[in-house]
DRENBA-394099 format. One line per field, with one value per atom (N, C-alpha, C): residue number from 0; residue in one letter; chain; atom name; x, y, z. Coordinates in steps of 0.001 Angstrom, whole numbers, plus 500000, padded with zeros to 6 digits. Example, Ala and Ser with C-alpha at 12.3 -4.5 7.8 and 13.67 -1.06 7.14 Angstrom:
resi c(0,0,0,1,1,1)
resn c(A,A,A,S,S,S)
chain c(A,A,A,A,A,A)
name c(N,CA,C,N,CA,C)
xx c(513190,512300,513200,512850,513670,512900)
yy c(494310,495500,496700,497750,498940,500030)
zz c(507800,507800,507800,507080,507140,507870)
//
This chain:
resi c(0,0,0,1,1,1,2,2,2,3,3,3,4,4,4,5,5,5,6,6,6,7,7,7,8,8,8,9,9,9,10,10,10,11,11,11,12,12,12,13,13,13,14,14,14,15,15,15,16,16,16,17,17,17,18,18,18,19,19,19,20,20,20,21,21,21,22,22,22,23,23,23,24,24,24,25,25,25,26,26,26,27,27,27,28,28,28,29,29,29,30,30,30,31,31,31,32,32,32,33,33,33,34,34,34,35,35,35,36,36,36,37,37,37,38,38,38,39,39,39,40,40,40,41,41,41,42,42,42,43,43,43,44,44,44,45,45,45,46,46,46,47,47,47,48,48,48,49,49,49,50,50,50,51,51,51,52,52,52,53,53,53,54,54,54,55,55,55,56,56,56,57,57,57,58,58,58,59,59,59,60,60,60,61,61,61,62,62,62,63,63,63,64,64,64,65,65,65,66,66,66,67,67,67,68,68,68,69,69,69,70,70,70,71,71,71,72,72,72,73,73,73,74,74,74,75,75,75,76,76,76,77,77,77,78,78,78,79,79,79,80,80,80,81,81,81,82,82,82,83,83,83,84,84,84,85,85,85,86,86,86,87,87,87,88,88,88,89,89,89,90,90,90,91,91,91,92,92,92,93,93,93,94,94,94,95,95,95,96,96,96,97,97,97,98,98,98,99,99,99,100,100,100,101,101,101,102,102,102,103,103,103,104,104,104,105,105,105,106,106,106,107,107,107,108,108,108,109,109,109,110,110,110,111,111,111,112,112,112,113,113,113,114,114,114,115,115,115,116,116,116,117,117,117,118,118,118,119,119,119,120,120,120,121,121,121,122,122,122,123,123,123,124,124,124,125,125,125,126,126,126,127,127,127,128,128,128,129,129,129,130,130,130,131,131,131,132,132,132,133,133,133,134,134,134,135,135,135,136,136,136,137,137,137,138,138,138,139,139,139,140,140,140,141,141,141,142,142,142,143,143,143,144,144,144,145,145,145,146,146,146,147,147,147,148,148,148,149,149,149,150,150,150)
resn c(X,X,X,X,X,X,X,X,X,X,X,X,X,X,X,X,X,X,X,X,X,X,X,X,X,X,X,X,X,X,X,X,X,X,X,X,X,X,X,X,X,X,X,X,X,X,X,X,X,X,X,X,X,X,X,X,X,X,X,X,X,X,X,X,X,X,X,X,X,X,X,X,X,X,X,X,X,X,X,X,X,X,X,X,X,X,X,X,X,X,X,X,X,X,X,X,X,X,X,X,X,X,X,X,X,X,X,X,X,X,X,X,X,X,X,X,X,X,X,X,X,X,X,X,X,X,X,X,X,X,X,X,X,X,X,X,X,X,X,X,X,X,X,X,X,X,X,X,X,X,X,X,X,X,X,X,X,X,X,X,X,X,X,X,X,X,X,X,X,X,X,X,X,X,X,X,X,X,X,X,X,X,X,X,X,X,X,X,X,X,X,X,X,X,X,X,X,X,X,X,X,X,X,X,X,X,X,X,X,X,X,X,X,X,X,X,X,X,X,X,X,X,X,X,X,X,X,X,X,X,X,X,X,X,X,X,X,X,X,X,X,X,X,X,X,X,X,X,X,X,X,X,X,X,X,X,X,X,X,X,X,X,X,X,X,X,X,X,X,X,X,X,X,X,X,X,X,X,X,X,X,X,X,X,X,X,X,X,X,X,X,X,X,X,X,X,X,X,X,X,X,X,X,X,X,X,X,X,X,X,X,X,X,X,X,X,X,X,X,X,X,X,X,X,X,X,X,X,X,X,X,X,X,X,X,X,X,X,X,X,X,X,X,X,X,X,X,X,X,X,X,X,X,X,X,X,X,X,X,X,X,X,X,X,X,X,X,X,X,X,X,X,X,X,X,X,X,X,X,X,X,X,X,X,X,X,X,X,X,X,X,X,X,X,X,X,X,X,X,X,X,X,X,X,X,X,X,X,X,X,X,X,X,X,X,X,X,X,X,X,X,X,X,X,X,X,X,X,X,X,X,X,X,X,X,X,X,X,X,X,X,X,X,X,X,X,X,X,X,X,X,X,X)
chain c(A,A,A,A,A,A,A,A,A,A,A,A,A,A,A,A,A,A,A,A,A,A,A,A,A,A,A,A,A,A,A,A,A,A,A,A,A,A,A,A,A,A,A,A,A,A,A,A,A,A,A,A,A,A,A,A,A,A,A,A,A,A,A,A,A,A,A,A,A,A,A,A,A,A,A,A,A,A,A,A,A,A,A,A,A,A,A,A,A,A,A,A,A,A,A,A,A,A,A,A,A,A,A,A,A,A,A,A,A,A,A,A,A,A,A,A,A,A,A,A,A,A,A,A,A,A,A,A,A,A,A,A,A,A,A,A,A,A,A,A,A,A,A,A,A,A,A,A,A,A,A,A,A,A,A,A,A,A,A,A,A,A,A,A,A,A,A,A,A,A,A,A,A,A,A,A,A,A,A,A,A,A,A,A,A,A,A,A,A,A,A,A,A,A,A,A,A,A,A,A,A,A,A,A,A,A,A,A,A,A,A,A,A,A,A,A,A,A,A,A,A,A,A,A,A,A,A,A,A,A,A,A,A,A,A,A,A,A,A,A,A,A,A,A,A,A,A,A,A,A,A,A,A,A,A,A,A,A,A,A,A,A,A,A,A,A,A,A,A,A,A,A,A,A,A,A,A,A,A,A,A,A,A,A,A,A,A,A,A,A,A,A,A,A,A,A,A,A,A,A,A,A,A,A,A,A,A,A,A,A,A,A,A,A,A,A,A,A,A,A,A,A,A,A,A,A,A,A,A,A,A,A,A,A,A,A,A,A,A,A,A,A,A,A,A,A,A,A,A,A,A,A,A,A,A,A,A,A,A,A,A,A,A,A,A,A,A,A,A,A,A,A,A,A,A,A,A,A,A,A,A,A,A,A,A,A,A,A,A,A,A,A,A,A,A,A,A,A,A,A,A,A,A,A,A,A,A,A,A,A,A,A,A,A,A,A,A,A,A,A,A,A,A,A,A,A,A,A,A,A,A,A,A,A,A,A,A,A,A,A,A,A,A,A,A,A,A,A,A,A,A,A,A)
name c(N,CA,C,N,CA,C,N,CA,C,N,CA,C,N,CA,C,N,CA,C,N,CA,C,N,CA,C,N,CA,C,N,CA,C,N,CA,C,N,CA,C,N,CA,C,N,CA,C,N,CA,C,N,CA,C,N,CA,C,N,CA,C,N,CA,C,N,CA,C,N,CA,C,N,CA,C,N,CA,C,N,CA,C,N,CA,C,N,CA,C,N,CA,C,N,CA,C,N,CA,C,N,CA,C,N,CA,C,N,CA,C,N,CA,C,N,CA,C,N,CA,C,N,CA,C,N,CA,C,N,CA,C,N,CA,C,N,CA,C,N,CA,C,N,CA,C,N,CA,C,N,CA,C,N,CA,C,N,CA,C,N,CA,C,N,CA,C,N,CA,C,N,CA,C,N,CA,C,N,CA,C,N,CA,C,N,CA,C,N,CA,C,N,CA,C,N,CA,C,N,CA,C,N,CA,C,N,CA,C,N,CA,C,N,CA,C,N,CA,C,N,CA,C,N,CA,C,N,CA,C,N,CA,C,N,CA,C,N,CA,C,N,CA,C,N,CA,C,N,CA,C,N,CA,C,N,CA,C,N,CA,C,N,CA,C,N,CA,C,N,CA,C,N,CA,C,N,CA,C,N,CA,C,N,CA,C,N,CA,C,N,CA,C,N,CA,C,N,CA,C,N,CA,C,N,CA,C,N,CA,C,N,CA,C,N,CA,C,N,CA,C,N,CA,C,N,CA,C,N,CA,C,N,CA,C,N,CA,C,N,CA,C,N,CA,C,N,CA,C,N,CA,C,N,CA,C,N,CA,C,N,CA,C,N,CA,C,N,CA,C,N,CA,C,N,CA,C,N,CA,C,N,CA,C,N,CA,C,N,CA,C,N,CA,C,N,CA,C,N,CA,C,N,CA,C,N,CA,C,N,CA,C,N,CA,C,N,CA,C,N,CA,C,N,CA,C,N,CA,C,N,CA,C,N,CA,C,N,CA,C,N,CA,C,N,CA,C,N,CA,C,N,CA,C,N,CA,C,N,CA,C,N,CA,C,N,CA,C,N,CA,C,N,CA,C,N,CA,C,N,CA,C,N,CA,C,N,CA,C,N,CA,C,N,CA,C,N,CA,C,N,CA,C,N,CA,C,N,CA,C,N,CA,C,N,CA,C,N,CA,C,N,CA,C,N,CA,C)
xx c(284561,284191,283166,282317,280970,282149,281434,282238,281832,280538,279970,280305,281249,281266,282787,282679,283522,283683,284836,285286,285223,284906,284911,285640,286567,287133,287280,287202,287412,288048,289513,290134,290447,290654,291450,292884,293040,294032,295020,295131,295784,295871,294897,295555,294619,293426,292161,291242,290967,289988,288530,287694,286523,285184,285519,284639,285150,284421,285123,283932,283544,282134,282235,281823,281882,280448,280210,278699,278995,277622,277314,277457,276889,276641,276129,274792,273963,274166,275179,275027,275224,274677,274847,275925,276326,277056,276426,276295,276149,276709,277664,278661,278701,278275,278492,279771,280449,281759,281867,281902,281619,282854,283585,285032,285429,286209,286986,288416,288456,289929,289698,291008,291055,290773,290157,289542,289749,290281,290402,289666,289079,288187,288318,288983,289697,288587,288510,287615,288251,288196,288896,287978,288245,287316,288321,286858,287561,287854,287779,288047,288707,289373,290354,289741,288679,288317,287843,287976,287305,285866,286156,285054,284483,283440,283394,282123,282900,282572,281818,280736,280189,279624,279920,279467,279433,278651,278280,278758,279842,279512,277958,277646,276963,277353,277842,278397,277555,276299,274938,274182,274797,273913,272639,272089,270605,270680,269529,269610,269251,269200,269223,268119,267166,266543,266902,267404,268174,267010,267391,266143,266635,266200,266635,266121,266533,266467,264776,264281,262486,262521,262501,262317,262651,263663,264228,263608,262946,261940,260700,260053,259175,259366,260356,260676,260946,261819,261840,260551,259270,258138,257416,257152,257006,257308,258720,259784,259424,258801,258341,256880,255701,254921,254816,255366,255579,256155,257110,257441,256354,255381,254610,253415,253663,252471,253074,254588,254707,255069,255050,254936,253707,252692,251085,250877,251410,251328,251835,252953,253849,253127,252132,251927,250275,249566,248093,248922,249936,250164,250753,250989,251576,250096,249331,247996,247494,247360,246438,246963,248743,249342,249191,249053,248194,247182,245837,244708,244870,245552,245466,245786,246803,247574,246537,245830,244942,243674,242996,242311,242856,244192,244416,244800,244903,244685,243215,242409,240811,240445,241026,240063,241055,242576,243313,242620,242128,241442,239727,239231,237806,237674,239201,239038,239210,240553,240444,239296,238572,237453,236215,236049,234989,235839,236598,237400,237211,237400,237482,236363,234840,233557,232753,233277,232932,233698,234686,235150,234405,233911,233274,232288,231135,229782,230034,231117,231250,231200,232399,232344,231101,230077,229347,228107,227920,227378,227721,228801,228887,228925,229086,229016,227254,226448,225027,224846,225352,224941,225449,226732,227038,226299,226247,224956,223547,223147,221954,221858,223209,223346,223316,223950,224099,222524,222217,220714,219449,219877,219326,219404,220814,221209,220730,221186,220861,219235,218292,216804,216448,216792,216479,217483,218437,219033,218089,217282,216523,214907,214924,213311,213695,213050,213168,211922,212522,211336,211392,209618,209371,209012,209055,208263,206910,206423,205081,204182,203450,202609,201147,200981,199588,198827,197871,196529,195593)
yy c(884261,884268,883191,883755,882297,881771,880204,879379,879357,879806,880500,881478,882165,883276,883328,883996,884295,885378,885866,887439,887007,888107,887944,889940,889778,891341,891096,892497,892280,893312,893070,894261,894911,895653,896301,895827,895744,895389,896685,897576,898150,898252,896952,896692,897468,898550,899301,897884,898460,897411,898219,897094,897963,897492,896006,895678,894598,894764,893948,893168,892273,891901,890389,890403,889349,888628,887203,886307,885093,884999,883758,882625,881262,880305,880043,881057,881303,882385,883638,884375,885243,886137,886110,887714,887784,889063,889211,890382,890854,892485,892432,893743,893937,895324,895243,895996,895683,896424,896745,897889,898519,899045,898784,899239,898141,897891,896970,896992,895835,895652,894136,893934,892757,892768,891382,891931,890684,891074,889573,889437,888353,887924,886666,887500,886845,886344,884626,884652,883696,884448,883891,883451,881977,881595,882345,883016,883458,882408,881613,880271,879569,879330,878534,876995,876912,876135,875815,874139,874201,874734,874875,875950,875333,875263,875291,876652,877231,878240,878250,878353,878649,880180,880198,881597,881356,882571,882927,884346,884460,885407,885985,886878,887876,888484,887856,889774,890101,889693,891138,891635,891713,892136,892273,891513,890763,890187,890583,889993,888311,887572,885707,885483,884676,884397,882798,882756,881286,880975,879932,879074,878953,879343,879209,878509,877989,876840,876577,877814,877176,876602,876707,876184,874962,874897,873434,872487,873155,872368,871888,872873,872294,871521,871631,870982,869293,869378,868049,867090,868118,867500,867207,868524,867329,866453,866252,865194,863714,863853,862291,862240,863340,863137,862592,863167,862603,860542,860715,859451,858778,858906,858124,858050,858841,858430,858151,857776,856686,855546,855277,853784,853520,854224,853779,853438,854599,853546,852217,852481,851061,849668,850113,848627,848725,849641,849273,848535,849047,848121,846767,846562,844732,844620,845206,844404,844197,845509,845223,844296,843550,842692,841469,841350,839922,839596,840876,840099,840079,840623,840457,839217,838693,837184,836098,836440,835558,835379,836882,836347,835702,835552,835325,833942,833317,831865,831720,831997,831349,831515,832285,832165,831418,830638,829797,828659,828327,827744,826581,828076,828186,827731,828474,827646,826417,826009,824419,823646,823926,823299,823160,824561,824439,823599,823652,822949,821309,820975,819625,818862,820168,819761,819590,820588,820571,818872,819179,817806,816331,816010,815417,815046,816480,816466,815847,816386,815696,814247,813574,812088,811199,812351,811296,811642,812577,812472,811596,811429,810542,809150,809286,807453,807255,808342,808559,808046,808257,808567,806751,806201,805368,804309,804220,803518,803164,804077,804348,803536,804454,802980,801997,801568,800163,799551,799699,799347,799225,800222,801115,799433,799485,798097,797404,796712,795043,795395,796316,795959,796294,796772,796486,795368,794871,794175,792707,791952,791010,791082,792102,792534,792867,792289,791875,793433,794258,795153,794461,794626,794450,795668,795662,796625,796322,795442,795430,794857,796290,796165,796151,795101,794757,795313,795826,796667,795684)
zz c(652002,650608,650331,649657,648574,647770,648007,647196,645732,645508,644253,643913,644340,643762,642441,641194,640135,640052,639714,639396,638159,637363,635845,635357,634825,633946,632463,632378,630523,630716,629754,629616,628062,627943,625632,625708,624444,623861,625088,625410,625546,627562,627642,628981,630289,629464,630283,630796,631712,632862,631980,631097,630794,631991,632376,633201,634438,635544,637109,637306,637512,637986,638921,640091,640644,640298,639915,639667,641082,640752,641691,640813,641470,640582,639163,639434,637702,637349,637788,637487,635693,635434,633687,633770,632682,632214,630688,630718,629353,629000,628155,627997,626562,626085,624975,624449,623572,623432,621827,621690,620566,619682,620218,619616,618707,617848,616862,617953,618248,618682,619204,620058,620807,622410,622770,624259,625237,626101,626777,628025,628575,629250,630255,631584,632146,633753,633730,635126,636045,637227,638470,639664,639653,641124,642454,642859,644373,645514,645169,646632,646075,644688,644289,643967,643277,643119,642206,641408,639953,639776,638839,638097,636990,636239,634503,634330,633442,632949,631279,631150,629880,629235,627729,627795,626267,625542,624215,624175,622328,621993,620921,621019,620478,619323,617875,616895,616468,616355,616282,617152,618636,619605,619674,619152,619374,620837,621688,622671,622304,623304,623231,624571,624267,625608,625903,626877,627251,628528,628643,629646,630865,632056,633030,634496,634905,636218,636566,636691,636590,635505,634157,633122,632938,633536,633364,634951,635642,636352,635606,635103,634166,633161,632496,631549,631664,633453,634156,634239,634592,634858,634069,632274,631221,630756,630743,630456,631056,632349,632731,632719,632467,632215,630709,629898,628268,628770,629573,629830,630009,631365,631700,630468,629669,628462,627450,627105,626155,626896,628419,628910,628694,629027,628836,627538,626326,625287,624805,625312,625303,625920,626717,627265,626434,625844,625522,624362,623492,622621,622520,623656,623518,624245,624674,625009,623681,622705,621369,620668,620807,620197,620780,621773,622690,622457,621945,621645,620525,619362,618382,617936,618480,618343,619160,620132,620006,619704,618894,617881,616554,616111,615096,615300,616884,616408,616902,617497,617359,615936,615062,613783,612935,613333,612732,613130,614503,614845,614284,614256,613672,612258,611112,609910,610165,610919,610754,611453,611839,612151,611320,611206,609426,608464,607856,606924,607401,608540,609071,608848,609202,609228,607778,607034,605728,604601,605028,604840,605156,606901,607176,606671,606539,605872,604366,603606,601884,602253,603104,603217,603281,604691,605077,603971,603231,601475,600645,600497,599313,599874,601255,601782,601429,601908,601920,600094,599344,597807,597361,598099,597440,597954,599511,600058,599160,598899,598114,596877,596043,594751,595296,595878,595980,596295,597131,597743,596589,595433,594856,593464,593158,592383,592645,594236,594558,594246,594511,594659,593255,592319,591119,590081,590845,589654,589785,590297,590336,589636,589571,588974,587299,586387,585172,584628,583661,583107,582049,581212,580157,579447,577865,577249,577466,577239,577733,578865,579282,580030,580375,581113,581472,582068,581401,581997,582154)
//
């Protein structure tokens, strides 16, 4: 016996075998049962071995398109391609946050230096201006003006 392999039956309320079906590992069933009653749905591993079994009912027999094992290969391989491009974004942005932080101290920088220099330049103005008076005093406070002058 495959160790994949499941018997799957469905029988009526009244105990009729409507379906026998042995599946493999992926294998699918689809039965439609058109009668109103009760139906039981009985599945047996042939090798005696755990099993997990999943399944959907249908009550509008609409078929369902479910995704199957290629799909979920591809799906594997977008899945880390999407990865590898939100790591790539992940790292341009602590780069754009690295230079951003260090332009934002060269121009924390740059003010305090204009600020420092502008400062400087006022001092060495008004040292320039008070210099001046003074020079400006002592050489006129000794020289006497008159109203009148000699031609």
């Amino acid at each position: 016996m495959d160790e994949d392999k499941t018997e799957i039956i469905i029988k009526s309320e009244n105990d009729d075998q409507l379906l026998q079906k042995t599946n493999g590992k992926e294998g699918s069933l689809k039965q439609t049962l058109n009668e109103i009653g009760t139906y039981f749905i009985c599945f047996r591993s042939l090798n005696r071995s755990y099993k997990t079994v999943s399944f959907d009912f249908d009550i509008d027999g609409d078929d369902k398109e479910y995704a199957q094992s290629e799909q979920f290969n591809q799906m594997s391989k977008e899945l880390s391609r999407t990865n590898r491009n939100f790591q790539s974004i992940y790292r341009n942005q602590n780069w754009i946050t690295d230079r951003e932080n260090s332009h934002k101290i060269i121009l924390e920088n740059t003010q305090n230096s204009i600020y420092l220099c502008g400062i400087a330049k006022i001092g060495v103005l008004i040292l320039i201006t008070v210099t001046q008076a003074i020079v400006v005093y002592k050489f006129f406070k000794g020289i006497e003006f008159s109203s009148h002058s000699s031609c």
